[in-house]
C-alpha positions in Angstrom: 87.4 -67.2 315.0 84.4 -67.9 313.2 83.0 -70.6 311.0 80.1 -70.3 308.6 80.1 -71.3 305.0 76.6 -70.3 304.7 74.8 -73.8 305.7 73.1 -74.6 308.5 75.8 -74.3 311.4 78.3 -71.8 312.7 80.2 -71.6 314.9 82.4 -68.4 317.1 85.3 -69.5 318.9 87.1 -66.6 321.7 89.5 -65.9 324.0 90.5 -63.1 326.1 93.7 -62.5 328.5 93.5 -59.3 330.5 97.0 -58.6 333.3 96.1 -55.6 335.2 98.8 -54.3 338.1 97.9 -51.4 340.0 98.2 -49.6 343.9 95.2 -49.7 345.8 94.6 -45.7 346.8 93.1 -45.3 350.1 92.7 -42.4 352.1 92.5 -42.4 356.3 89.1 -39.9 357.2 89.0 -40.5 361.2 90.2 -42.2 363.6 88.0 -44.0 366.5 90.8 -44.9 369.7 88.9 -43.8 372.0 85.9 -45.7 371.6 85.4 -48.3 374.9 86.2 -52.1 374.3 86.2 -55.5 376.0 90.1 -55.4 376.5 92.1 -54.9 379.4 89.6 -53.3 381.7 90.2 -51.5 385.1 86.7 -53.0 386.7 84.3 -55.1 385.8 86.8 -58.1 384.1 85.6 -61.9 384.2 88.3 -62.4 387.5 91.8 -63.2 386.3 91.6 -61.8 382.5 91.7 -58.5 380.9 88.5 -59.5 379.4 85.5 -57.3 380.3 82.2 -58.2 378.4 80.8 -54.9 379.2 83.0 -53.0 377.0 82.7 -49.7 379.1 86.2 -49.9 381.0 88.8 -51.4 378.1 89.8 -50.5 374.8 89.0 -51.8 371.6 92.6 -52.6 369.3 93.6 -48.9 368.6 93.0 -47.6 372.4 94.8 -51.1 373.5 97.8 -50.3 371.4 98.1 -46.7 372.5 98.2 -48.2 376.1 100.4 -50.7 376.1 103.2 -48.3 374.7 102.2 -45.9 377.1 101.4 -47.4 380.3 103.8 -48.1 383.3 103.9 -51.6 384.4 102.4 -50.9 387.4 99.4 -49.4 385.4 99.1 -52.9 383.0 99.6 -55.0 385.9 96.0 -52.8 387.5 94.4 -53.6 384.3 95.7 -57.7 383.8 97.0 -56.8 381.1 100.8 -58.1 380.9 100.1 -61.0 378.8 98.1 -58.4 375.9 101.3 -55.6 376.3 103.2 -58.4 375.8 105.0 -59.9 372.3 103.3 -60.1 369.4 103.3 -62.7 366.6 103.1 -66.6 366.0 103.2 -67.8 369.7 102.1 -71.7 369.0 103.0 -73.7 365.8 100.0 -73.3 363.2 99.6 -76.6 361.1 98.8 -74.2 358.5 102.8 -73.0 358.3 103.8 -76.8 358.8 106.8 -76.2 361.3 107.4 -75.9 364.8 109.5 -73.0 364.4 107.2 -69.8 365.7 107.4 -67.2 363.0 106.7 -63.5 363.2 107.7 -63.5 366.2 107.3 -59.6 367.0 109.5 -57.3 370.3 107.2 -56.8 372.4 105.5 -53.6 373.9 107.9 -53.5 376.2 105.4 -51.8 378.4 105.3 -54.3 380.8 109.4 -54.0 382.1 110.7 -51.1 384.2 110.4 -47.8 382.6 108.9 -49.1 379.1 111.5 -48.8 376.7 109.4 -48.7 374.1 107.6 -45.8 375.1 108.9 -43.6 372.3 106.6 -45.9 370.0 104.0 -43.8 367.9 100.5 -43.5 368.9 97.8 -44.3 366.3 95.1 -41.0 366.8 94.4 -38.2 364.0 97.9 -36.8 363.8 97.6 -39.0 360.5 94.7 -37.3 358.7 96.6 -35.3 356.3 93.1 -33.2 355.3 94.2 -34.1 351.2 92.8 -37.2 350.0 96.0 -37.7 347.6 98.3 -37.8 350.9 99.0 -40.3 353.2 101.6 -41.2 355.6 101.0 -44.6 355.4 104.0 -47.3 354.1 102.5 -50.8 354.2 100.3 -52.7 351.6 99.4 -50.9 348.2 99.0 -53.3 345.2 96.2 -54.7 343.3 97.2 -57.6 340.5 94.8 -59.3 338.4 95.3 -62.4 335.7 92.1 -63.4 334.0 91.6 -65.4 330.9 88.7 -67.0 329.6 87.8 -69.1 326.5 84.0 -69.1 324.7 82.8 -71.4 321.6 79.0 -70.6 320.6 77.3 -73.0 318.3 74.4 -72.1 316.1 72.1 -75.0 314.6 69.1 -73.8 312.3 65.9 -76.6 312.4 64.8 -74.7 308.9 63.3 -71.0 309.2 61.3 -70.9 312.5 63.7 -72.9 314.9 67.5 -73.0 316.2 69.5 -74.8 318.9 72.3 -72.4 320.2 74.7 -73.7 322.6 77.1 -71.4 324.5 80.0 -73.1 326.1 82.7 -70.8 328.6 85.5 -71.4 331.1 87.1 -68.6 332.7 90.3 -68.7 335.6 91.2 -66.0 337.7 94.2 -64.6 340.1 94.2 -61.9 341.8 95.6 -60.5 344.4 95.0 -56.9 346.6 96.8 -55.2 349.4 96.0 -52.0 351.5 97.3 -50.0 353.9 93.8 -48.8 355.7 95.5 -46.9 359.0 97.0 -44.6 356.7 100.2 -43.9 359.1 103.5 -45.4 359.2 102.3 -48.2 362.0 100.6 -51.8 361.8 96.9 -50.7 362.9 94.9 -52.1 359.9 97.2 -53.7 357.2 94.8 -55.9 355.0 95.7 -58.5 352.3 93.9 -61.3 349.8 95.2 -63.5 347.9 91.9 -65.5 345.6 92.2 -68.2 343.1 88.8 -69.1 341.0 88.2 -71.1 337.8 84.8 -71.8 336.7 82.5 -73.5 334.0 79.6 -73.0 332.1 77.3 -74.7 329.5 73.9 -73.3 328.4 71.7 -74.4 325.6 68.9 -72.4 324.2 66.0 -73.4 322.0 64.7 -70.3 320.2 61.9 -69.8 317.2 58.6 -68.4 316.2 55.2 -70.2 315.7 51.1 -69.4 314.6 52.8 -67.6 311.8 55.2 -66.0 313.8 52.9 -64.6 316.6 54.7 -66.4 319.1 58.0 -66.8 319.9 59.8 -68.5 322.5 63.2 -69.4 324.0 63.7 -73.0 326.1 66.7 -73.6 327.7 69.3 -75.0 330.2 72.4 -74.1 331.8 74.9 -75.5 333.7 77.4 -73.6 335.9 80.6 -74.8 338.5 83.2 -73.3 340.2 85.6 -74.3 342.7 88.6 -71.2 344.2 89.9 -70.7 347.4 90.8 -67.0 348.9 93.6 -66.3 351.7 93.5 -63.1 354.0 95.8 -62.0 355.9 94.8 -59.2 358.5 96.6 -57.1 361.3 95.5 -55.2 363.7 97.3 -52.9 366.5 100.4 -53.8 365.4 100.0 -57.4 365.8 97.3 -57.7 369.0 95.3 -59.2 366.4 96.5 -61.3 363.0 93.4 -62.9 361.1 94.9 -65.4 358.6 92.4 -67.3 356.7 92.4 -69.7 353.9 89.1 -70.7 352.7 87.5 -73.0 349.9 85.0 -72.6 347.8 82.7 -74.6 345.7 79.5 -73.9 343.6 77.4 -76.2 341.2 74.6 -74.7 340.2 71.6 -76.2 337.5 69.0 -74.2 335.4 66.2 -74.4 333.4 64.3 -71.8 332.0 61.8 -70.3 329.3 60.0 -67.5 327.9 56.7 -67.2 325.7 56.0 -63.8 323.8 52.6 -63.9 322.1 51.4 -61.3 320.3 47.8 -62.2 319.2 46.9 -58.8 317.0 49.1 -55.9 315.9 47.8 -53.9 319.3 48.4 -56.8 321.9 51.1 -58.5 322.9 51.6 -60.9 326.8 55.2 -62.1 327.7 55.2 -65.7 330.3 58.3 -66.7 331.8 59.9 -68.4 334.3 63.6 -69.9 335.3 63.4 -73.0 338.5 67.6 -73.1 339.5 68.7 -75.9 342.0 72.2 -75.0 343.9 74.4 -76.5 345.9 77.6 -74.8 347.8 80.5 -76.1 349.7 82.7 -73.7 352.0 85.3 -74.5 354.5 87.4 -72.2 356.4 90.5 -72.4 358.6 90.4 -68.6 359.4 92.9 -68.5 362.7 94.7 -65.8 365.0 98.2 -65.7 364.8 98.3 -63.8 368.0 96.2 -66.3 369.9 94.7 -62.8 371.5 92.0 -63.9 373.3 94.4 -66.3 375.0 96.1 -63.7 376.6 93.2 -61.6 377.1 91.7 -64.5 379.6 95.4 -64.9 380.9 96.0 -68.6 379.5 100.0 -67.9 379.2 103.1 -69.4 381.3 105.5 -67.4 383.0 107.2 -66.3 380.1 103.9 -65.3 377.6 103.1 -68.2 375.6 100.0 -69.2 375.0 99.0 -72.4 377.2 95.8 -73.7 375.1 95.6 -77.0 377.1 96.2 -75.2 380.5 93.1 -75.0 382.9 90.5 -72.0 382.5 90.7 -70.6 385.8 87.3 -69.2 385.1 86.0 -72.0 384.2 84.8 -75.6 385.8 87.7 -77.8 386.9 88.9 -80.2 384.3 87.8 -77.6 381.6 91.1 -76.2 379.5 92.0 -72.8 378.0 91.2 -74.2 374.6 87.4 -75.6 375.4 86.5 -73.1 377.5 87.0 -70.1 374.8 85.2 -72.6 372.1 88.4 -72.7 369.7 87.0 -75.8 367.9 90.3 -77.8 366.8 92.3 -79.7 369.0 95.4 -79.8 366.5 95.4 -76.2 366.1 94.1 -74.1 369.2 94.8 -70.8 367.2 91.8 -72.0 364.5 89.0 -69.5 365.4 86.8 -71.2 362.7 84.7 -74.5 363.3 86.0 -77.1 361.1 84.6 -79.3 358.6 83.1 -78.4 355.3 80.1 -77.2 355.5 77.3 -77.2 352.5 74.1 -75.5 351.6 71.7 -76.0 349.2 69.2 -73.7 347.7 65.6 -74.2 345.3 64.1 -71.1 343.6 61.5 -70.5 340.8 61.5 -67.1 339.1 58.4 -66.2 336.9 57.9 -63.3 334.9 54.6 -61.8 333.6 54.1 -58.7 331.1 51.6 -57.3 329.0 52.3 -54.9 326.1 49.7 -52.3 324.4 50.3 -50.7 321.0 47.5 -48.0 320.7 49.3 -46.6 318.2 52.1 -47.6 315.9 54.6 -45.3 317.7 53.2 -45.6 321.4 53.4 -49.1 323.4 52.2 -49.4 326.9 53.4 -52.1 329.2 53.3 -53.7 332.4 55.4 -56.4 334.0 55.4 -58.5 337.0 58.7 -60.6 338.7 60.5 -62.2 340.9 64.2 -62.8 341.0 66.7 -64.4 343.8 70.1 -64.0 344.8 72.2 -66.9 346.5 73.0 -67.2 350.1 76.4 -68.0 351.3 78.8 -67.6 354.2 80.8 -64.9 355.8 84.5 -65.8 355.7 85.9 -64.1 358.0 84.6 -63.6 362.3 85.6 -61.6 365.3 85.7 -64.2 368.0 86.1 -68.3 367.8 82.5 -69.4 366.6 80.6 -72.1 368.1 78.5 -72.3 364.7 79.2 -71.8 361.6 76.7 -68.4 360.4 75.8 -68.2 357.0 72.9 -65.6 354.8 70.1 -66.8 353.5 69.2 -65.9 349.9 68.0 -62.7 348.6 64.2 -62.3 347.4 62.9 -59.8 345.1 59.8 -59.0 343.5 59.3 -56.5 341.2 56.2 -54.2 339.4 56.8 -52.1 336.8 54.9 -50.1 333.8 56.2 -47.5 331.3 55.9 -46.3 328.3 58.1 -45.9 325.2 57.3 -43.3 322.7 58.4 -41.1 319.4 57.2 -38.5 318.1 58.2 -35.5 315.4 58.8 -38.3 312.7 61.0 -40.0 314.7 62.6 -37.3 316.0 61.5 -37.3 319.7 61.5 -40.2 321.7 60.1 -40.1 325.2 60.5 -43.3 327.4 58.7 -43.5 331.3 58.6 -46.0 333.6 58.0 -46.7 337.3 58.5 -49.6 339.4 58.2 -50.9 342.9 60.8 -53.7 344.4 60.1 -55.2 347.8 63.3 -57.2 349.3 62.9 -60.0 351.8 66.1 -60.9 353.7 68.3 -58.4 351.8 71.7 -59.0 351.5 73.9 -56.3 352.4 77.8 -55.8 354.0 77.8 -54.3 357.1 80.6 -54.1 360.0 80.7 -56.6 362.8 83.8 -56.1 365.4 86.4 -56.2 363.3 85.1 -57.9 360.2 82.7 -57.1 357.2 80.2 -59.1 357.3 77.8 -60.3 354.6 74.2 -60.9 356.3 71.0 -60.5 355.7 69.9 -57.1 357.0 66.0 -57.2 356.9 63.8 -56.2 354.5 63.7 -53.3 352.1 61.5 -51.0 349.5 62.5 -49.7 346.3 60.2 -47.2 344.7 60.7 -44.9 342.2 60.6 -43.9 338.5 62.6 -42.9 335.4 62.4 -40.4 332.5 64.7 -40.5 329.2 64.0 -38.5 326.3 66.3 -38.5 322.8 65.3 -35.0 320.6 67.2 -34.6 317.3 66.2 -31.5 315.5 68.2 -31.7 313.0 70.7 -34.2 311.7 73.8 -33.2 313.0 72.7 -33.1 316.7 71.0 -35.5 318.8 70.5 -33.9 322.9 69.8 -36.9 324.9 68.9 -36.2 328.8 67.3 -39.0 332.0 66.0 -38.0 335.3 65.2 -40.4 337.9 63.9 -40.5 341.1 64.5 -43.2 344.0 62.8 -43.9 347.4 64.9 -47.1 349.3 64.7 -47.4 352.4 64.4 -50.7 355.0 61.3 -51.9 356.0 62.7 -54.3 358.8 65.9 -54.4 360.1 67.5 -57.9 361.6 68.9 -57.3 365.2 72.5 -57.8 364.2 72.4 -54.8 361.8 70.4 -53.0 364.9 73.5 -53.5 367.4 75.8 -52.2 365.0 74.2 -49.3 364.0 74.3 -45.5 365.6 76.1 -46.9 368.7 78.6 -44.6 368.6 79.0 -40.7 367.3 80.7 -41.8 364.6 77.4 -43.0 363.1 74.0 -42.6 361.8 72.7 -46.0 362.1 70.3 -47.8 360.0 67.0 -47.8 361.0 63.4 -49.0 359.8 62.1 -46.2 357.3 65.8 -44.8 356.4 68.0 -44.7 353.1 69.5 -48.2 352.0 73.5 -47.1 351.2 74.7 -46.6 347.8 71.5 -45.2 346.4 71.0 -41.7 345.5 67.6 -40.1 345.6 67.9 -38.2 342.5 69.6 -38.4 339.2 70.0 -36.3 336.1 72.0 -36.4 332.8 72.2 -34.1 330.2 74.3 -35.8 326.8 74.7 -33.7 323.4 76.2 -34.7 320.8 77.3 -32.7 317.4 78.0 -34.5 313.9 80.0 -32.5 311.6 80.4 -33.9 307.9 83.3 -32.7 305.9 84.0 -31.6 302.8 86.6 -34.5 302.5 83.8 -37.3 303.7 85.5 -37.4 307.0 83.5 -36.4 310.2 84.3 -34.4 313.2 81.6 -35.2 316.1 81.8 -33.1 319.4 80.6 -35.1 322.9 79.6 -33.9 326.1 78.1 -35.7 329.1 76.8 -33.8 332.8 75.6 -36.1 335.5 73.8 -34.9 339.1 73.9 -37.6 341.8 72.1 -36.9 344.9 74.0 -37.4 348.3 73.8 -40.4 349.4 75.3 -43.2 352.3 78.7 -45.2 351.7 77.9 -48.3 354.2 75.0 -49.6 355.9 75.8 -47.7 359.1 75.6 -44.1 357.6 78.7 -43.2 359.0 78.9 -39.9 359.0 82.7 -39.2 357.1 81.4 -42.0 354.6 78.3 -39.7 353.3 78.7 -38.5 349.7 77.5 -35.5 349.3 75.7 -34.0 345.9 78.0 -34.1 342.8 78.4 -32.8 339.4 80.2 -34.4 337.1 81.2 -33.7 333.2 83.0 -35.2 330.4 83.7 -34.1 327.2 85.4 -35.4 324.0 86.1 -34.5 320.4 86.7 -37.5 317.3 88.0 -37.0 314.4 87.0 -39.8 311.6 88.7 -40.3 307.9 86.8 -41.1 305.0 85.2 -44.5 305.6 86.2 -44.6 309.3 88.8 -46.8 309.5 90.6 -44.6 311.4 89.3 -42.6 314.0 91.0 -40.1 316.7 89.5 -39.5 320.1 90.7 -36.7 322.6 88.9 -35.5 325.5 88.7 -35.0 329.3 86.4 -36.8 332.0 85.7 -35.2 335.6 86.4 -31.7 333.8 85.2 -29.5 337.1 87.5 -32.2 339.2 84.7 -33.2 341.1 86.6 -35.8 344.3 83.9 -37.9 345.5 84.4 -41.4 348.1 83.6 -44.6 345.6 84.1 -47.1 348.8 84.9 -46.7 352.1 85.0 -48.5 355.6 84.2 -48.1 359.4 86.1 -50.6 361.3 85.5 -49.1 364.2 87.0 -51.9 366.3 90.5 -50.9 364.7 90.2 -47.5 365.3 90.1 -46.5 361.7 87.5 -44.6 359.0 89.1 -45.1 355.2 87.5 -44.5 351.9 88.9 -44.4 348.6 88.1 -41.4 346.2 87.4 -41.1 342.5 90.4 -40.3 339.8 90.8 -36.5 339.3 90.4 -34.2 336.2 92.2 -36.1 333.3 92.3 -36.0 329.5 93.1 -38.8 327.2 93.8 -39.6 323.5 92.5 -43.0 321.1 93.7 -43.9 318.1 91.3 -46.5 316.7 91.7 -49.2 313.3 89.5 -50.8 311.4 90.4 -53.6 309.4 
């Protein structure tokens, strides 16, 4: 909705609603059970658990599993382990479920009694790779739902004809919802689920206008920003030896100021000053917990009958010193909270400037160079593998950036040729790499980003314009932190990251080729004929370069045909993306600690058809 009856102010007013409901298609590339872990050794165990920090004589969750449905008593009772083989689910009232009742409360292995009844249970290994990525024998979680809505109203004030006050004002709320099945078999090995809620608010006010006969112009401004949300996971692991539930909260308020100067002093010259100083403040607290109370039964702190006993005495600790203290689960009214409690709060101060200079040697040539700085925001990780002593959060992100290029035409403005290169160095890059059994966001050290880009547009004649880019990467990590280091290439399953190698998700090389074909008819209507080819470079999926996760070189192409009537107020669209049916991983995961390697690929060959009105 707009208003503007050709004074001084107007105004837009907008809203949008989107529902979106979906699966969530994941495909299981490896499996990992045989990898060594800290449970249920056969040496080496602090005396009296199942707990051995070495992690060379246990299993990690889907080797645990495969034992305990597989073992004779005799052989858990060698490893300590009847209390691990034992029932799964709730075993101590959560005040996050409000009621006494134990819920979930799974059969056990059955492992553990004479002759394992239970032994005809399914093992979790690679008899569930089905070798075709649209395939999957698994049955659990599959659902993505999304609500989002959002309201805008821009105001426009003009001083006279060099100066105007804009002020942009936006609220948005989101729900969404996502579910996944990441074991890809029939059992509970890695059943994942999130449930977020988020609204959010924004106000921004810009002064904009020229001056010294409109050689300079500038933009002043402020912005304000909140948002408060919560998200809820729910995560399962070997068929219950491990349930991560975790509500969180979340809070932001973040405040901004910020301006930019472009002064051109002659035709041939031109310097751009900038700069934005944001102030932030963030409020997080978590109750993440395990339903299982798994490390309780992996030290042995259970009665006779398998229930946890969080206010028993550690027998491998000091006298006096219970279950509960002893394995740092910080809240005495709920000894399955793995998270400390309390909110916690961080506050961050950054400047940004901005430097640039721009030549004009010739009407159709300009030169420039540019110098920045930018910042992302730290945070915390929501979800851990073990009870924390401390809460662990990321700092921010730091960039600074060079840059210089040039942007051309030629041929009567037929030919246009655009170049740049640019160097980024990153201090305490943020990145999401695997620890134990949760993705973790962390700073992972410090990185490089060189490289440079060419795009040229050539029309020859009227009716076709050929557009093409090539561009050329080098990212790699200068310094790596030592948590990224001891979870990287550790295993066989993994490259590692390492100082001097690829940063993930970033192809060396890129290319596109776009034509494009205008036909006028003899009617006035038009007929244009599209095509797009793209060549990505292989590149890494996670920060750990694991090796089923690598994308290799791809070529992709789209094509499309519209057909437009006189005055285009209606227009007809048909065509066909991924035409060679190119399957590439998008995402993917190595969460090793549950056994499992699960990416999810792109949409194969399809066509489509738009009909499109004007009015």
């Amino acid at each position: 909705m707009n208003y503007d009856n050709g004074g001084r102010l107007t105004a837009t007013l907008s809203g949008d609603y989107t529902y979106s409901t979906g699966g969530a298609p994941n495909t299981l590339l490896g499996t990992a059970e045989n990898l060594p872990g800290p449970f249920a050794p056969s040496s080496g165990a602090i005396p009296g658990t199942a707990f051995d920090p070495t992690q060379q004589n246990g299993f990690l969750f889907a080797g645990l599993y495969n034992f305990c449905i597989s073992a004779t008593s005799a052989q858990i009772a060698g490893r300590n382990a009847q209390a691990l083989c034992g029932r799964t689910g709730t075993q101590y009232p959560s005040l996050n479920f409000g009621s006494s009742t134990p819920v979930n409360n799974l059969p056990g292995f059955g492992a553990a009694n004479s002759g394992n009844p239970l032994a005809a249970r399914l093992p979790y290994d690679a008899r569930f790779i089905t070798n075709d990525i649209d395939k999957s024998y698994a049955t659990g979680n599959s659902f993505s739902r999304l609500e989002n809505w959002g309201l805008n109203a821009t105001v426009n004030y003009e001083f006279g004809a060099n100066a105007s006050l804009k002020s942009i004002t936006a609220y948005r709320k989101q729900k969404w919802s996502s579910g996944i099945d990441a074991d890809g078999s029939p059992l509970n090995i890695l059943q994942l689920s999130f449930r977020q809620n988020q609204w959010q608010f924004s106000q921004e006010l810009q002064l904009v206008g020229t001056a010294v006969d409109d050689k300079l112009n500038y933009v002043l401004g402020g912005y304000y920003f909140k948002e408060k949300g919560g998200i809820h996971d729910l995560v399962t692991f070997g068929e219950g030896l491990l349930q991560v539930d975790g509500p969180n909260k979340l809070e932001t308020e973040n405040y901004a100021v910020f301006g930019q100067i472009d002064f051109k002093p002659v035709e041939w010259l031109g310097f751009t000053a900038g700069g934005r100083y944001t102030h932030e403040s963030k409020q997080f607290e978590a109750g993440q917990q395990d339903l299982n109370g798994l490390l309780y039964k992996a030290f042995n702190c259970v009665d006779a009958q398998g229930n946890i006993t969080p206010g028993a005495q550690a027998s491998f600790a000091p006298p006096g010193v219970t279950c509960q203290q002893a394995l740092h689960y910080p809240n005495p009214n709920n000894p399955l909270q793995m998270y400390p409690g309390g909110v916690n709060y961080l506050t961050f101060n950054n400047f940004s400037p901005k430097l640039g200079v721009q030549i004009h040697p010739e009407e159709a040539i300009m030169l420039y160079g540019s110098w920045s700085k930018g910042y992302k925001t730290g945070g915390w990780t929501t979800r851990y593998t073990a009870p924390q002593t401390t809460v662990s959060s990321f700092k921010p992100e730091k960039a600074e950036t060079w840059e210089v290029g040039v942007k051309s035409t030629f041929l009567d403005r037929r030919l246009q040729i655009n170049a740049a290169a640019f160097s980024t160095t990153f201090k305490d890059i943020q990145l999401n790499f695997q620890v134990g059994t949760s993705p973790t966001i962390g700073n992972a050290g410090d990185a490089k980003i060189r490289g440079f880009e060419i795009e040229t547009v050539l029309r020859p004649f009227r009716s076709l314009t050929l557009t093409g880019s090539v561009g050329y990467i080098d990212a790699h990590y200068t310094s790596l932190t030592p948590a990224v280091l001891a979870v990287s290439g550790a295993n066989p399953y993994q490259e590692g990251a390492a100082v001097g190698g690829d940063l993930p998700k970033t192809p060396h090389f890129k290319a596109n080729f776009s034509p494009r074909y205008e036909l006028l008819l003899a009617n006035g209507s038009r007929l244009v004929l599209t095509g797009d080819y793209t060549h990505t470079s292989t590149l890494g999926n996670d920060v750990a370069l694991t090796y089923l996760l690598r994308r290799q070189a791809l070529d992709q192409i789209n094509a499309s045909v519209m057909y437009s009537l006189p005055g285009d107020r209606i227009t007809l669209t048909i065509g066909g993306t991924n035409l060679t049916n190119q399957r590439y991983l998008v995402s993917g995961a190595s969460n090793l600690a549950a056994g499992v390697v699960y990416g999810t690929y792109n949409r194969p060959a399809e066509w489509y058809a738009r009909l499109a009105f004007k009015y």
